[in-house]
Each structure stands twice: as structure tokens, then as C-alpha cells.
Steps between C-alpha positions, in 0.01 A plus 500: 500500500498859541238729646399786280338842602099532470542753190664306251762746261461479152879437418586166592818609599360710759303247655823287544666782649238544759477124566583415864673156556366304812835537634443859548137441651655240753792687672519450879707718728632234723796281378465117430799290618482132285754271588659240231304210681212703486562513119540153467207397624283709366640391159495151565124540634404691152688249285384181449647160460602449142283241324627169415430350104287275360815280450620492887148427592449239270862334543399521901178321456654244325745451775303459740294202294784367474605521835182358578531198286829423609388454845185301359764284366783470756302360764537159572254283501425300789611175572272212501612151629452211270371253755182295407313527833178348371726162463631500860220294633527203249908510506460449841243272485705258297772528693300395793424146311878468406557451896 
């Protein structure tokens, strides 16, 4: 963007001769010292994180179902005792007549 003058020329040419860059407009007297950390973070701050595809997002979804199932699956199920409690009291009552 360039800043023009408030009478504008009729040649175009002079109007891009007279056009000031903002460079020019924002000169300080006072030197700035960056240093190469100072760099690097600023870039890292200004660039962001690059985007991962459709095809990495839907191969990690489907991972993690399946991650999920797998643990559905591998856990064992508990163990029940096959003893017939509700018979105990007659087993024992016959026993009792055997003697």
C-alpha cells in the first residue's frame, strides 16, 4: 500500500514516483538488535501448525475404534463357579438318612 500526496498528478507515472513506501514513513533513529532466538520465535509464534488430512484423521479415528473394541473384547470374563448351591440342603439331607 502506498500513500499518495493530496493533489493527485495527472501522469500516472508521476504519481508512482511521488509514492512514499511505509518503510520510509516508519524510520526510527535508534538501532534494533534481534537475536536468532528472537527470530525463531517470533516465526514459530506467526506460523501455525500445519494441518493434518482428511485421510490421517479418518485412519486415526478408526484406530482408536478399534483400539476400543479390542479392549471390549480382550477382557476376560469373570469366572463363575459351577456349584449348585440351591441343592446343598437336600444332598445333605440324604446323606443324613444314609447314617
Amino acid at each position: 500500500m502506498s500513500l499518495y500526496s493530496q493533489t493527485e498528478p495527472a501522469n500516472p507515472v508521476d504519481a508512482v514516483k511521488n509514492a512514499r513506501s511505509p518503510a520510509e514513513s516508519t524510520q526510527s533513529a535508534t538501532a534494533v538488535l534481534i537475536t536468532e532466538q528472537e527470530v525463531l520465535f517470533g516465526t514459530a509464534a506467526a506460523v501455525r501448525a500445519p494441518r493434518t488430512g482428511a485421510g490421517q484423521r479418518f485412519t486415526r479415528a478408526v484406530q482408536q475404534m478399534l483400539m476400543g473394541l479390542v479392549a471390549w473384547v480382550s477382557d476376560p470374563r469373570p469366572h463363575y463357579p459351577n456349584t449348585r448351591d440351591y441343592l446343598e440342603p437336600s444332598r445333605m439331607a440324604r446323606e443324613m438318612l444314609r447314617l
